[in-house]
C-alpha positions as CSV (number, residue, x, y, z in Angstrom):
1,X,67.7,99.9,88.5
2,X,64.9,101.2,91.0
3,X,64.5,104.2,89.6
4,X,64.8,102.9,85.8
5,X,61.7,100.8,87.3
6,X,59.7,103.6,88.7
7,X,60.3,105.6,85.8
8,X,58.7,103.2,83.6
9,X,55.7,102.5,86.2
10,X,55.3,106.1,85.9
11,X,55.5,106.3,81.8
12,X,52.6,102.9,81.8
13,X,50.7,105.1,84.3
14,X,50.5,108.1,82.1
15,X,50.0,106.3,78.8
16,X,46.6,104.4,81.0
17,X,45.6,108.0,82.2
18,X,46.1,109.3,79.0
19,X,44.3,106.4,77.1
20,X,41.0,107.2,75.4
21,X,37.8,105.5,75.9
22,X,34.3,105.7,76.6
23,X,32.5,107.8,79.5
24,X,29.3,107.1,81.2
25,X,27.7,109.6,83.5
26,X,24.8,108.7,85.3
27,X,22.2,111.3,86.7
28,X,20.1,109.9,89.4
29,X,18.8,110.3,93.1
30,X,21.5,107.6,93.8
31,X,24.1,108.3,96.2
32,X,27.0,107.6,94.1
33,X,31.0,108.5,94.9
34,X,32.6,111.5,93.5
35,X,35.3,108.9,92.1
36,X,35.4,107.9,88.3
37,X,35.0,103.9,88.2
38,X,36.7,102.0,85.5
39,X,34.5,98.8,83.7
40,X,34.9,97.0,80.7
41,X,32.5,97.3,77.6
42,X,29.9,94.5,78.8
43,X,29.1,95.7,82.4
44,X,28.7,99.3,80.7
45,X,26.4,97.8,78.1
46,X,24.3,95.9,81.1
47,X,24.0,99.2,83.2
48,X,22.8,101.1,80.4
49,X,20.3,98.2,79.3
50,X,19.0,98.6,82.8
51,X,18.3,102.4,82.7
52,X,16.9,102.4,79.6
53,X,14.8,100.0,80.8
54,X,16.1,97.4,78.3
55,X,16.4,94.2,80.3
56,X,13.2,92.0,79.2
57,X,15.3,90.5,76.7
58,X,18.8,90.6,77.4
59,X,20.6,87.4,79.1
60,X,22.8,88.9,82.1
61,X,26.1,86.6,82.2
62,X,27.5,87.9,85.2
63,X,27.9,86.1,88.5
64,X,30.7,88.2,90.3
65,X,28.9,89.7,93.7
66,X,31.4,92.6,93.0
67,X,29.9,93.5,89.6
68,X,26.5,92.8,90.1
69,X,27.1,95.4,92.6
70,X,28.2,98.0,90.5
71,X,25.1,97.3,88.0
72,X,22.6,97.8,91.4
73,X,24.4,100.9,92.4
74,X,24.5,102.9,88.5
75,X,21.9,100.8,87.4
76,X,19.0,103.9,88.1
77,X,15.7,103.4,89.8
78,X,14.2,99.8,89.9
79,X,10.6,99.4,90.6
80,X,10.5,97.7,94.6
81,X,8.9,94.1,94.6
82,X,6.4,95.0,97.2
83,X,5.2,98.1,96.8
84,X,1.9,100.2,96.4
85,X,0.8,100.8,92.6
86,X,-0.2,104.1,92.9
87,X,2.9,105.6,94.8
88,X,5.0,103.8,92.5
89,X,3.6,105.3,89.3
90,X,4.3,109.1,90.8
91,X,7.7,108.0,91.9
92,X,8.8,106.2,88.8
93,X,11.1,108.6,86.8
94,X,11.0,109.4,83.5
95,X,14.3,108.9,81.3
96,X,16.7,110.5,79.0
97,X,19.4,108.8,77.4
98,X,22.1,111.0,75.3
99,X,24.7,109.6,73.2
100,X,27.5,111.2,71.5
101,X,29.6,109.9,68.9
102,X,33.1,110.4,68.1
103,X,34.6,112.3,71.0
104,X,37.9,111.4,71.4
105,X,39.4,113.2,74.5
106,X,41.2,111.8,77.6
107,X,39.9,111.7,81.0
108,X,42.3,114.6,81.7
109,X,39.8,116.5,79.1
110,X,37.1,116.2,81.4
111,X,38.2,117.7,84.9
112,X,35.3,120.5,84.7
113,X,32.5,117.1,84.8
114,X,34.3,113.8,85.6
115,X,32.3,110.8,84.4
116,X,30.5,108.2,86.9
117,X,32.3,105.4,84.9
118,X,35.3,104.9,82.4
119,X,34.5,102.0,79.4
120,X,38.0,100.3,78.7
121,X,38.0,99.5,74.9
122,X,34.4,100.4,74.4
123,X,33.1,97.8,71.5
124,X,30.6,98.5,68.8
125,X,27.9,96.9,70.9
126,X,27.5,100.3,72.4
127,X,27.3,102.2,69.5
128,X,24.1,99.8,67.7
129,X,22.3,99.1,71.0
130,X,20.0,100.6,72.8
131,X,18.2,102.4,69.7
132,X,15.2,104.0,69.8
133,X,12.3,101.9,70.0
134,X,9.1,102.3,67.8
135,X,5.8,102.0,68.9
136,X,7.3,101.2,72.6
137,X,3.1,102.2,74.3
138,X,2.1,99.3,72.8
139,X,4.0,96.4,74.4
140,X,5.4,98.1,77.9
141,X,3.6,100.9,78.3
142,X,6.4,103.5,77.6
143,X,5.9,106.3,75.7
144,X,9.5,106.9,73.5
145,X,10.8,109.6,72.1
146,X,14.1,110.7,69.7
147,X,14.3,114.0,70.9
148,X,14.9,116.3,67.0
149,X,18.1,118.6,66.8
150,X,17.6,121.9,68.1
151,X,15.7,124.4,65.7
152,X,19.4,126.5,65.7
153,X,21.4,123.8,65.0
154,X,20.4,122.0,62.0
155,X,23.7,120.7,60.8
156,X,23.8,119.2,64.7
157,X,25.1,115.8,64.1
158,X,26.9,112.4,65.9
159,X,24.3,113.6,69.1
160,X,21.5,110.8,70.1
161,X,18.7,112.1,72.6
162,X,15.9,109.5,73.6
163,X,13.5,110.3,75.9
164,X,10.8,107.8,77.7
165,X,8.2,108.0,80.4
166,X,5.7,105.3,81.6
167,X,1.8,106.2,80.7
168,X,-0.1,106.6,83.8
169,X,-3.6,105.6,83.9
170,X,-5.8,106.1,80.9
171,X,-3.2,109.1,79.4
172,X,-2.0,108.5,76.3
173,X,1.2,109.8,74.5
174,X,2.3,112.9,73.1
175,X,2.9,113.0,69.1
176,X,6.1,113.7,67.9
177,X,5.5,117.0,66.9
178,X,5.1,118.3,70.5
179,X,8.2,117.5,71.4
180,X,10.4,120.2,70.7
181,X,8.1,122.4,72.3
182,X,8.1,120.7,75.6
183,X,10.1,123.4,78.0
184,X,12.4,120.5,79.1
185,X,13.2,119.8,76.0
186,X,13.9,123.7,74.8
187,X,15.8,124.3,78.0
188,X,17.8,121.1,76.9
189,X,18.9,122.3,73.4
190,X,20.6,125.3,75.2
191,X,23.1,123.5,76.8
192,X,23.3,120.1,74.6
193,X,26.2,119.9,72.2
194,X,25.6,120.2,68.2
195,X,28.6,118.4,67.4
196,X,31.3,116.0,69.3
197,X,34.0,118.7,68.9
198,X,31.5,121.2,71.7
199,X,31.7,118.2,74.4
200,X,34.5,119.7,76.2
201,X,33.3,123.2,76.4
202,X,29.4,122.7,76.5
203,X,29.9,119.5,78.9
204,X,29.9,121.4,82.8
205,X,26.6,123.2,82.2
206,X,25.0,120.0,80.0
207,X,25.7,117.8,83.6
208,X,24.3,120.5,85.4
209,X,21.1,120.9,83.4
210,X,20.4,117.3,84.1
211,X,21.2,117.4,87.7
212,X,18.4,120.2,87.6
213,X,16.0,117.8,85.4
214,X,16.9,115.3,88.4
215,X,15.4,117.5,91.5
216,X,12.5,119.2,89.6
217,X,11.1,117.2,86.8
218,X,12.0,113.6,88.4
219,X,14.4,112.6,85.3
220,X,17.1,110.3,85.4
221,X,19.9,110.7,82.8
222,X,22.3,108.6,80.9
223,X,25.2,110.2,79.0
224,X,27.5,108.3,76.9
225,X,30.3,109.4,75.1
226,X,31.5,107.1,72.5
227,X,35.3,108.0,70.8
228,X,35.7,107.4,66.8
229,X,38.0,103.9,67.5
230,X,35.6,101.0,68.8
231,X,36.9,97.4,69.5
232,X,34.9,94.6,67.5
233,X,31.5,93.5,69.3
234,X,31.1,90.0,71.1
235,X,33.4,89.9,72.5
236,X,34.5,86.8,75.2
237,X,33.0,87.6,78.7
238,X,36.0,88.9,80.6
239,X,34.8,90.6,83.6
240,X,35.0,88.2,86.0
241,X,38.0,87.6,87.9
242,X,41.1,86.6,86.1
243,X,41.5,82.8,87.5
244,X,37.7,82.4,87.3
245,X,37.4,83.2,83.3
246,X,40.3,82.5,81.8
247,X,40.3,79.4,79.1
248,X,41.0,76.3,81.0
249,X,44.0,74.2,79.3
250,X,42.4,70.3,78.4
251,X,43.5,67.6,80.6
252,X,45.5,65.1,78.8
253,X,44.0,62.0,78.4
254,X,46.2,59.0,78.6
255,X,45.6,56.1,76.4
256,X,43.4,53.0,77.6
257,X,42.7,49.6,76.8
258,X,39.1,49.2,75.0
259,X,37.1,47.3,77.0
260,X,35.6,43.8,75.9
261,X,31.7,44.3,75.8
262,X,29.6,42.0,74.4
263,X,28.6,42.4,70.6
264,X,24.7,43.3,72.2
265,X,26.3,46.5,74.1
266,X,28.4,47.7,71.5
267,X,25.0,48.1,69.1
268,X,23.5,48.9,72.1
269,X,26.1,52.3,72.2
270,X,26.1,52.7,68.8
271,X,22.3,53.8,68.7
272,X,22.1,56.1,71.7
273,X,22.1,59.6,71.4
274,X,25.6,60.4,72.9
275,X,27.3,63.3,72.5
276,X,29.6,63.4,75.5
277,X,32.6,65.3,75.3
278,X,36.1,63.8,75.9
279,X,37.5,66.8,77.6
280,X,35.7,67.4,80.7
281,X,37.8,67.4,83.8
282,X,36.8,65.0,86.8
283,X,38.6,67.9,89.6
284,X,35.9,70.6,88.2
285,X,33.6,72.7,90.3
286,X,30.3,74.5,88.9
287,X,29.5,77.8,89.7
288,X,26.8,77.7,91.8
289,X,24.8,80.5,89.3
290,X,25.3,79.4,85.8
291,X,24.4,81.3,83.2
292,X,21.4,80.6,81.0
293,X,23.2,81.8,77.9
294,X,27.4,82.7,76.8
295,X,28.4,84.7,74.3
296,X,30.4,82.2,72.8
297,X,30.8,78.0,73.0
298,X,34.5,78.3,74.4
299,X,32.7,80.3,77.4
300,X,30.3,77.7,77.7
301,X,33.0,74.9,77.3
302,X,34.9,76.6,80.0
303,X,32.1,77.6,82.4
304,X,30.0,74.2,82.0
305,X,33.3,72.1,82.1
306,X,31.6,70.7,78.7
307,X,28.9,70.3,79.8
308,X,29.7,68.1,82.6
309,X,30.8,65.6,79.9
310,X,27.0,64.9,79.4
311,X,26.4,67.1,76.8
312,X,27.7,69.8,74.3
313,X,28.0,73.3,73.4
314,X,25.8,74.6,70.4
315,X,24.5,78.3,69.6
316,X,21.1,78.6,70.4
317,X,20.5,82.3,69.2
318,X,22.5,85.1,68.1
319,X,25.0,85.5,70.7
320,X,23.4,83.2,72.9
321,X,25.5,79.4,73.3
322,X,23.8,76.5,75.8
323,X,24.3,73.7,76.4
324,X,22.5,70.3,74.7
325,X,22.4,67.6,77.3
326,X,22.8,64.3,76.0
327,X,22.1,60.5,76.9
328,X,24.6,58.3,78.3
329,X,24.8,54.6,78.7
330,X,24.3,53.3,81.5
331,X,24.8,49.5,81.7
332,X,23.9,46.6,79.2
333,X,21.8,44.0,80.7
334,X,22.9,40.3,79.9
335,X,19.3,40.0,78.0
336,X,20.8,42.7,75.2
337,X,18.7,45.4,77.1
338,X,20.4,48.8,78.0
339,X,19.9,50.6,80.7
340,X,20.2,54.6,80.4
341,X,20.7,58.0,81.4
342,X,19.2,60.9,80.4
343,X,20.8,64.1,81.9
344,X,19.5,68.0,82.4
345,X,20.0,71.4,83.7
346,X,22.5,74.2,82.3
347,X,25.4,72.5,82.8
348,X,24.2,68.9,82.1
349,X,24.8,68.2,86.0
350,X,21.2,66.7,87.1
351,X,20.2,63.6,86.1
352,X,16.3,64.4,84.5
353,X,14.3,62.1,86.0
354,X,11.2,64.2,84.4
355,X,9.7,61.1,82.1
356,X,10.4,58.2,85.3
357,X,8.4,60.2,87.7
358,X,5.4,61.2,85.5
359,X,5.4,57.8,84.5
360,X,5.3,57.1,88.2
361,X,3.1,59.5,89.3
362,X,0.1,58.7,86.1
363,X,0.8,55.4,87.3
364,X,0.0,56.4,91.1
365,X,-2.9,58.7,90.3
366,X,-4.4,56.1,88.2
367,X,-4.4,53.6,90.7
368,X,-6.1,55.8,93.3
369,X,-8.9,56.7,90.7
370,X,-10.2,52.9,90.5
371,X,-9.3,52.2,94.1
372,X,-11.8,55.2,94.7
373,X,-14.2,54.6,92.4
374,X,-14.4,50.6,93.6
375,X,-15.0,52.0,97.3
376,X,-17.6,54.5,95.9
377,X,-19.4,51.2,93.8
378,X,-19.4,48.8,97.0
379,X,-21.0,51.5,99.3
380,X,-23.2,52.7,97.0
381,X,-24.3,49.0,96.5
382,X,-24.5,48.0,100.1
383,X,-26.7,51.0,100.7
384,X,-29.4,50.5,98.3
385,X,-32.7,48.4,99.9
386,X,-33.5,44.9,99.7
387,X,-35.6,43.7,96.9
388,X,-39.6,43.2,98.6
389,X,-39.5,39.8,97.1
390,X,-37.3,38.2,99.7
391,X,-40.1,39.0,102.5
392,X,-42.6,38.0,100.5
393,X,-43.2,34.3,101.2
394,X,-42.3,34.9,105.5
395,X,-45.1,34.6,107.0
396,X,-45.6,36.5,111.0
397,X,-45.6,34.4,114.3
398,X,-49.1,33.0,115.1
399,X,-50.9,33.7,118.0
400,X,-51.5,30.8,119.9
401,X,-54.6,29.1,120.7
């Protein structure tokens, strides 16, 4: 039985080894360990959003210390918070991102260059992001290139070269048409594949072209290979640790008696804007970083505990799910007046208490105004001189005779 056991640990291992995917190389200054990694299709598309510069508007929905990790340490150069202008302009790098399409070969296929990174079921998100940007100067000061096929190759095809650089100063982009004839570009094209099927062979002296790029010309490098199978895109978030992500069963709700409320409170609930879940479970703890955006409402359900009951679920965007907080009932006052609760933050957790204190503080600043300006009237009044007609009819002391 042991050995039938081994046997097929060994079979599962091979068939993983075997299995294809996508492959991420990144070529930077980073220190980075001669080991392949293995990531999922989300954390590949957030490390590649980050070295293409691509993060402005892209909602990162990962909290795990582990991962966030991983994104600092492929992620490429990242401008320092506090540092000079000048020195940062010369040391910023420019950037060349190269994707290939449909190269299907196993990790076992790539033992001349092993990637930084293996992409477990790579989705199609990969393939439509990350595009070349038009017009790029204008907005973030990036000059942006799609690099042509090589002059030799014209049937060169399923190969993607973008290059970037930051403008410095008052220098203003190249035109297209000098592009080719840049010699990093022409030293490029002699090493670049044409087609997926030249990957394998062309791939040793392609990495080592870059790495040159890297000492000399200050150029980072992404590579990604992409195989001809990708896995739909939006996919639910599921890097984070198993126990932390996965979908969280509904507590069952046992029955219970309606209450008696008086006929004022129940028209009282029936107008207030409530749309509080009946799911939500008491024993549930936050994260203490919640997302600003999920890629789907069951993540948001599952990560907001409903929104704390206060609140529900709706799709903000494209892609994007948040959470609408709501407004509860608080009490019903014997009078028929109802006393309420209006609730906030990502996860409908605070209490907003936004409209009470600017009410409070107008209130406050008002007050102080006329309190001011009735000090300012009384001393202005009791400093002004007496009217000459109240001395008028005093007559001086006498001498006497």
């Amino acid at each position: 039985m042991k050995s039938v056991a081994l046997l097929a640990s060994c079979a599962a291992l091979a068939h993983h080894v075997a299995a294809q995917g996508a492959y991420l190389y990144t070529i930077d200054n980073s220190v980075v360990s001669s080991s392949t990694g293995m990531i999922d299709s989300e954390l590949a598309s957030a490390i590649i959003a980050r070295r293409r510069a691509l993060t402005d508007d892209r909602v990162l929905g990962i909290t795990n210390e582990a991962l966030l990790q991983d994104i600092n340490v492929y992620g490429g150069y990242q401008a320092p918070l506090f540092a000079d202008a000048d020195r940062e302009k010369k040391e910023r790098p420019g950037k060349m991102f190269i994707r290939i399409t449909d190269v299907d070969l196993n990790i076992n296929d790539l033992d001349a260059a092993m990637p930084d990174l293996w992409i477990q079921e790579p989705t199609q998100d990969l393939l439509t992001d990350f595009k070349h940007i038009p017009r790029r100067h204008r907005t973030e000061g990036i000059c942006e290139y799609i690099v042509p096929p090589s002059m030799n190759t014209p049937g060169a095809y399923g190969v993607e070269v973008i290059l970037s650089y930051h403008l410095d100063g008052d220098t203003l982009c190249l035109s297209p048409a000098e592009i080719p004839t840049l010699p990093i570009i022409m030293s490029l094209h002699s090493f670049l594949p044409s087609k997926p099927k030249e990957v394998k062979s062309k791939l040793p002296s392609l990495i080592r072209i870059l790495k040159h790029f890297c000492a000399t010309e200050n150029i980072e490098s992404t590579v990604l290979f992409l195989p001809s199978k990708l896995y739909p895109s939006t996919k639910p978030s599921t890097h984070e640790h198993e126990h932390e992500h996965r979908a969280r069963s509904v507590p069952v709700q046992s029955k219970e008696e309606p209450l008696d409320l008086p006929a004022a409170a129940t028209s009282a609930a029936s107008i207030i804007d409530d749309v509080t879940p009946t799911n939500a479970s008491a024993n549930f703890t936050l994260p203490s970083v919640i997302p600003s955006c999920f890629s789907s409402k069951s993540a948001c359900e599952n990560t907001t505990n409903f929104c704390s009951g206060h609140g529900d679920c709706y799709k903000a965007h494209t892609n994007c799910f948040k959470c609408k907080c709501g407004t509860t009932l608080a009490r019903v006052n014997e009078d028929g007046t109802k006393k309420t609760v209006q609730w906030g933050g990502a996860a409908c957790e605070k209490k907003d208490v936004s409209v009470p204190f600017l009410l409070f503080a107008s209130f406050g600043v008002l007050m102080a105004v006329l309190i001011a300006g009735a000090i300012g009237m009384l001393f202005k009044m009791g400093s002004e001189p007496l009217p000459s007609v109240i001395g008028a009819g005093v007559a001086g002391p006498k001498a006497g005779k």
